[in-house]
N, C-alpha and C positions, 0 to 999 in steps of 0.2 A: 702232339705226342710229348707227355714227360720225359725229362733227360733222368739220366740214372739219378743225380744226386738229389731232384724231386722228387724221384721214386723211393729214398732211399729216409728223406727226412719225412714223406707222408710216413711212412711202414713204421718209423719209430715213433712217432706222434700217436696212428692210433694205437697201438701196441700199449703204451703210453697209458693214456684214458683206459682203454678196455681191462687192465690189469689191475687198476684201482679203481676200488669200490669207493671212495671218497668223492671220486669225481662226477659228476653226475652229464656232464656237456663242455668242449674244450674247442676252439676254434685254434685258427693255425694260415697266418697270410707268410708268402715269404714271395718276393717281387724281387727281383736282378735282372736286366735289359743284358749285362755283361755275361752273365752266367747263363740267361735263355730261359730262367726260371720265372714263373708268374703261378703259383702254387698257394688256393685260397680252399680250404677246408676246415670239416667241424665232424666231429664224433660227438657221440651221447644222445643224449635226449633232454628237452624241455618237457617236464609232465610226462603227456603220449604222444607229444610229438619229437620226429628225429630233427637232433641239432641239424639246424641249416648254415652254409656259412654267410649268408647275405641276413644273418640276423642281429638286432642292434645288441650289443655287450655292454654290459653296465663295466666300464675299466677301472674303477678305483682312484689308487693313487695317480694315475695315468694323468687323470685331469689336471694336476700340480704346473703340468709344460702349458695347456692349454692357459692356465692363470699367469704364470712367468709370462705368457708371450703378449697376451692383453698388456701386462705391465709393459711389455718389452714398446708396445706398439704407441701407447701412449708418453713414453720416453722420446719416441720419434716425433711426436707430436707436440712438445713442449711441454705437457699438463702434470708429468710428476720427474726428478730428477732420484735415480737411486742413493742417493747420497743423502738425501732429505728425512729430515726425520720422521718418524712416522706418525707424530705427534701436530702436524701439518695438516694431517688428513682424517684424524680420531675424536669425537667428544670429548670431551671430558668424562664423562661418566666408562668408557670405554678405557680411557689412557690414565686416570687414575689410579697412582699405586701396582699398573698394570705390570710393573716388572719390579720390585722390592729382591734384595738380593742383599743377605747377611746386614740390614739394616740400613742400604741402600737404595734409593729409586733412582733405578736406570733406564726409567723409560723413554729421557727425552734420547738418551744414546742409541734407540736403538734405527737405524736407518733401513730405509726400504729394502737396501741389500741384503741386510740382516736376516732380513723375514725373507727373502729371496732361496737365499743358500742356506739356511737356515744355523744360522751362526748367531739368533737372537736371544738364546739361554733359557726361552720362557719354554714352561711344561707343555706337555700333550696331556689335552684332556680326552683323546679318543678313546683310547682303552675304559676308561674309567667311565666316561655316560655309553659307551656301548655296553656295559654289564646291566644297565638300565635300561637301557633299549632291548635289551634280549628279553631280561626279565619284567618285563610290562609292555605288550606291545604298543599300550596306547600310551604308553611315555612320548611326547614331544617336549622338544628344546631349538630355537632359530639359534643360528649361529653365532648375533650378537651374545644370546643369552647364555650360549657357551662358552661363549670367551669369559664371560665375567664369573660363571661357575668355578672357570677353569683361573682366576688367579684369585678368588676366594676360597680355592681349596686345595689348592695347589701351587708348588714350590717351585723360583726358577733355580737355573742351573749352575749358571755362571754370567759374569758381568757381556750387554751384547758385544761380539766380535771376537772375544775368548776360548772360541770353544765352537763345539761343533754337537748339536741335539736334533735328530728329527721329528719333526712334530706339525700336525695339522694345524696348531694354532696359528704358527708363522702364515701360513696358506689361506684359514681363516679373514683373517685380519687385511692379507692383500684383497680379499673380495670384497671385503667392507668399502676399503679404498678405493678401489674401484667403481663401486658404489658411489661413494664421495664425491669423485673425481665426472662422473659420466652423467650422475644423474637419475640413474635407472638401477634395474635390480642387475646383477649379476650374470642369469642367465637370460638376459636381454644383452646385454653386452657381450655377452659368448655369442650369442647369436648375428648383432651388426656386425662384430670386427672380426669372428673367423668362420662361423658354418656359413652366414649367408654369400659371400665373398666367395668362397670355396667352393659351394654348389655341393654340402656337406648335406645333404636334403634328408636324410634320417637318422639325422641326430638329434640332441636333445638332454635336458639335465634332469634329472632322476627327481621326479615330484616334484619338479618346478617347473616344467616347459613341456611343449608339444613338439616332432621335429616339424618339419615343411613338410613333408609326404607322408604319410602311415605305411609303414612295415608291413608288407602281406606275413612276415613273420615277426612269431612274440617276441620280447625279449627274453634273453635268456635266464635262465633259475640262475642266482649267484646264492653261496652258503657257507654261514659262519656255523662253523663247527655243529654240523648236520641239518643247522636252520635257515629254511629260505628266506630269504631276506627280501625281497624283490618289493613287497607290500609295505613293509614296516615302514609307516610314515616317519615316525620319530628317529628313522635312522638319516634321515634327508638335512636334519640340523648339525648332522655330524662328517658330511662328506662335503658338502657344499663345493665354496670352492678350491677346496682340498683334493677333491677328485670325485664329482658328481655328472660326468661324461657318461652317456650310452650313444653307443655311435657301433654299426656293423663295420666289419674291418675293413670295406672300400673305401667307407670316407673314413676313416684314419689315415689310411695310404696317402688318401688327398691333400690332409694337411700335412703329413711327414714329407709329402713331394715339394708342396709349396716351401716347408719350413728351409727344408735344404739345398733350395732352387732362389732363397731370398724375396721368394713372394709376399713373405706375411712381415718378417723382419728385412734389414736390411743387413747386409754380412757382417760388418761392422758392429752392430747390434747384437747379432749371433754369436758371434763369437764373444762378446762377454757374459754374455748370459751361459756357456760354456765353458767360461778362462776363469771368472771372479768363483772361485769354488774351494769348499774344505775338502778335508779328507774324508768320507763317509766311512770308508773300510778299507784293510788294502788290497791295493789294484782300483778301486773306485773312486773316483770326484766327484762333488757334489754342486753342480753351478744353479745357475735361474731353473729349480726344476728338473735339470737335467743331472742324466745318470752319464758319467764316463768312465767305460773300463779301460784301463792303462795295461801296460806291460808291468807284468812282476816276476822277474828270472826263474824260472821253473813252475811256477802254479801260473801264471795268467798270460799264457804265449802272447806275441805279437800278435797273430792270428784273431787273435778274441777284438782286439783292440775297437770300441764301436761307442756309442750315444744315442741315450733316448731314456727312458721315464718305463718304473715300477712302479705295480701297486701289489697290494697286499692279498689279493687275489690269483695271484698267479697271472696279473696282468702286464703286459710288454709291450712296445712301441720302439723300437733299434731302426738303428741306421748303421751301417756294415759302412764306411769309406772305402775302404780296398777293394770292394767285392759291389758297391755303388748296389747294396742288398738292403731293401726296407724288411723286416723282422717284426710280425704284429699278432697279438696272441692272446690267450687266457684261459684258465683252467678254472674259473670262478669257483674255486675254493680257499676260504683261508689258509687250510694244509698246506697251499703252495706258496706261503709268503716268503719263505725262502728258497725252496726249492726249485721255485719255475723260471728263477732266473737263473740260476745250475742250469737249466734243462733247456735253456736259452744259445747259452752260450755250447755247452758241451756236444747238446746231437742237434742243435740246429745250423751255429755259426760252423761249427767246426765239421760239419758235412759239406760245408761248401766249400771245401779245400783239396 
């Protein structure tokens, strides 16, 4: 039987979904052993079928922790040092001129941590070939060919470690490296070092990979400003390892359990990848990937205080410490790229008080 305050966070969740017509399907995990909640639900619908919540979700930016943590894991391993430049692990054709700034090349400055936390200055080219991926479905672009679009047509921001820009390129560029570093493509790597391990068996990277098991459910419709996106090949060049995750929320739970149970990192490890961080906004930090909401006297109680990874979808992955509460989500619509983290904190965190 649900406890009231499960009862209390399902009723505003679908409330939620059903009240906006933008939304089209919205899932909704909320796990506490402390609090007796294990609460995994979904509203809407796929097409004509009703959202299930055992169905795999494309997370977005969400993937960003899953790249940190590969980096994280091969840090453990000897094979790349955050400190290192990132010009160690780049072509030439890739690392030329790749960061110019007021008549300056900074790209040997910029270090893995850089791209990490993303404190590396260089532009986001997401917004900009996404307007081409909208308006030509049959636009494709690989990720390499991204990046290089993205510093022939675009401007960095400030010299690396300067400053603080969010931006898929940083994100980009560690999957390359990764790449570099392993030998294999990217979501082959996602795959050795965290689904397989994991027993993550329906997941998978969005027009790159198969999971281990098939879905008796689709994935779900994701949509940028009313368009489904789910098919668009050439959107695959732009999410990469930026956040090209589809994983139904069980296995998220699984690696958020392993992540802060020190299964996948080691604490030590963890905690920099959570400590080395800019300021993103305030009340937030910016570390390896990860999102931390802080205390800010009046707007950001104590209470809120948690970690874990947005994306631009209305997508979430939290870790509650006080409340030992996993928090995993998505409204797979752009409209909630800021809102569903409001919507996170205020009737989901703050229900469990």
């Amino acid at each position: 039987m649900k406890n009231e305050k499960a009862k209390k966070i399902e009723s505003l969740f679908r409330k939620q979904v059903q009240k906006d017509k933008k939304v089209n399907n919205a899932y909704l995990l909320v796990h506490s052993e402390k609090e007796g909640i294990d609460l995994n639900i979904a509203e809407g619908r796929t097409g004509d079928t009703p959202a299930n919540p055992r169905q795999p979700i494309y997370m977005a930016s969400v993937g960003k922790l899953f790249t940190a943590t590969i980096v994280g894991i091969l840090f453990e391993e000897g094979k790349i040092d955050f400190d290192d430049s990132i010009t160690k692990y780049l072509d030439k054709e890739l690392s030329h001129n790749l960061h110019v700034y007021k008549g300056t090349d900074y790209t040997k400055e910029i270090k893995v941590r850089h791209l990490l936390n993303q404190t590396s200055g260089l532009a986001d080219y997401f917004w900009a070939l996404l307007e081409k991926v909208l308006e030509d479905p049959n636009f494709t672009i690989s990720p390499r060919e991204a990046v290089i679009w993205g510093k022939n047509n675009l401007k960095p921001h400030f010299p690396p470690g300067k400053g603080y820009k969010y931006t898929d390129t940083n994100y980009h560029l560690l999957g390359l490296i990764v790449e570099n570093i392993t030998g294999e493509p990217f979501h082959a790597a996602l795959s050795k070092y965290i689904f397989k391990p994991l027993g993550m068996k329906h997941s998978y990277m969005l027009h790159y990979s198969e999971p281990m098991e098939k879905s008796p459910y689709p994935i779900a419709d994701f949509t940028f400003n009313g368009i489904r996106m789910n098919d668009h090949i050439g959107y695959a060049g732009l999410d990469y390892a930026g956040g090209g995750v589809v994983a139904p929320t069980e296995d998220l739970l699984k690696f958020m359990k392993a992540l802060t149970s020190y299964q996948v990192v080691l604490k030590d490890t963890l905690e920099i990848m959570k400590n080395d961080s800019a300021k993103f906004q305030m009340g937030i930090e910016y570390g390896y990937g990860i999102w931390q909401i802080t205390t800010v006297p009046l707007m950001m109680p104590k209470k809120l205080n948690s970690w874990g990874v947005y994306g631009v979808t209305g997508a979430f992955m939290f870790y509650h410490p006080e409340k030992d509460a996993y928090l995993i989500g998505c409204f797979n619509d752009v409209s909630y790229q800021s809102k569903g983290l409001r919507y996170m904190m205020f009737n989901v965190i703050n229900k469990l008080f």
